[in-house]
N, C-alpha and C positions, 0 to 999 in steps of 0.2 A: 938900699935895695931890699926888698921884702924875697925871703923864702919858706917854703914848708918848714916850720918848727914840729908839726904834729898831725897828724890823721885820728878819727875814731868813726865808729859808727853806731848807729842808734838803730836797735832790730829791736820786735818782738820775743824772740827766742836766741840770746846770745849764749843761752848754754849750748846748743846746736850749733849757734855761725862757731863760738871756738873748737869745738871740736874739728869742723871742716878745718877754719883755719891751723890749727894744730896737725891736720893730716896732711893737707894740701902744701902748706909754705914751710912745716918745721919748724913752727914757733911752737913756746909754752905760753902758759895761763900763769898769770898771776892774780888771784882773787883781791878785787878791795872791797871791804864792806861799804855796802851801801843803807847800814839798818836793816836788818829783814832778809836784802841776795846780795849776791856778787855781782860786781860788772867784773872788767878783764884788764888788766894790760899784758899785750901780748909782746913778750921777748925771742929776743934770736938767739941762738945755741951761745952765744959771748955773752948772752946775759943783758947785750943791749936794747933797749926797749922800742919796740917798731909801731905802736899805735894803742885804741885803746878798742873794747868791744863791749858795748854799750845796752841795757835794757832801754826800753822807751818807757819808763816809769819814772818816779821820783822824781828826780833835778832834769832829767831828759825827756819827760813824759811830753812836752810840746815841741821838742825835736825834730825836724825831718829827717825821717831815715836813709839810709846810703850813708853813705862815706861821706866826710867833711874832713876838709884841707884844711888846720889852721895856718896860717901866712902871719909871720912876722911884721910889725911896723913899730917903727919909732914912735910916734908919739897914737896911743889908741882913740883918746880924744877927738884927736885933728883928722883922724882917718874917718872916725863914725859920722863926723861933722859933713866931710866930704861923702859918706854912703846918702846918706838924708841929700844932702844937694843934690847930688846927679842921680838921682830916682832910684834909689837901693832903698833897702829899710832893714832894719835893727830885725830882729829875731830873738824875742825878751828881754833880759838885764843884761850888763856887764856882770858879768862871773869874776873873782877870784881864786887863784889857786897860789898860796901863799901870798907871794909879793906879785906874783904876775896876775894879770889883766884880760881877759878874750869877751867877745862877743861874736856871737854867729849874727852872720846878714843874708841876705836875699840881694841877687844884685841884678840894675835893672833886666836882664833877662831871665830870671828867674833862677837862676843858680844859685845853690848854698854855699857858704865857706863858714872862715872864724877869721876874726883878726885876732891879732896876738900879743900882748905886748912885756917884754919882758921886763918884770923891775929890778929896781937897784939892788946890790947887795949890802 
């Protein structure tokens, strides 16, 4: 069964959306370099980490912006395989992030997501 492993979103001006969000939800910023700015991932007062907040440049510059669910699946492959067959489509490369695996899709109604896939340790 697939669930939300992650959210982020991909704005224009994320030094702005964190602040809202830091006003609004009581999260913090935590800066990553991205070469050049920061994007965000934004933590909850425990220090757990709640999403990420995203420029539309660099590695995200063809992005669609909003909010994106990534969704867990076992095998990433087999999933991408199945988005192409019933009328989705890829939304650029497979990304890695360490050992794990995502890609963003379109699916046939036009909605964006990420599949997800965690690797081995």
């Amino acid at each position: 069964m697939s669930e939300t492993a992650w959210c982020d979103i991909t704005t224009e001006d994320a030094e702005s959306l964190v602040d809202f969000y830091e006003a609004v939800m009581g999260w913090r910023k935590e800066p990553i370099d991205m070469g050049g700015y920061n994007d965000y991932v934004m933590m909850k007062g425990d220090g757990t980490p709640v999403g990420g907040i995203c420029h539309k440049r660099g590695v995200n510059k063809g992005l669609p912006g909003g909010w994106i669910h990534y969704f867990t699946v076992p095998q990433l492959d087999d999933a991408l395989a199945s988005v192409k067959k019933l009328g989705g489509a890829l939304v650029g490369e497979v990304r890695h992030h360490g050992k794990d695996s995502f890609c963003i899709i379109k699916d046939p109604s036009g909605a964006f997501c990420a599949l997800y896939e965690k690797g081995s340790d």
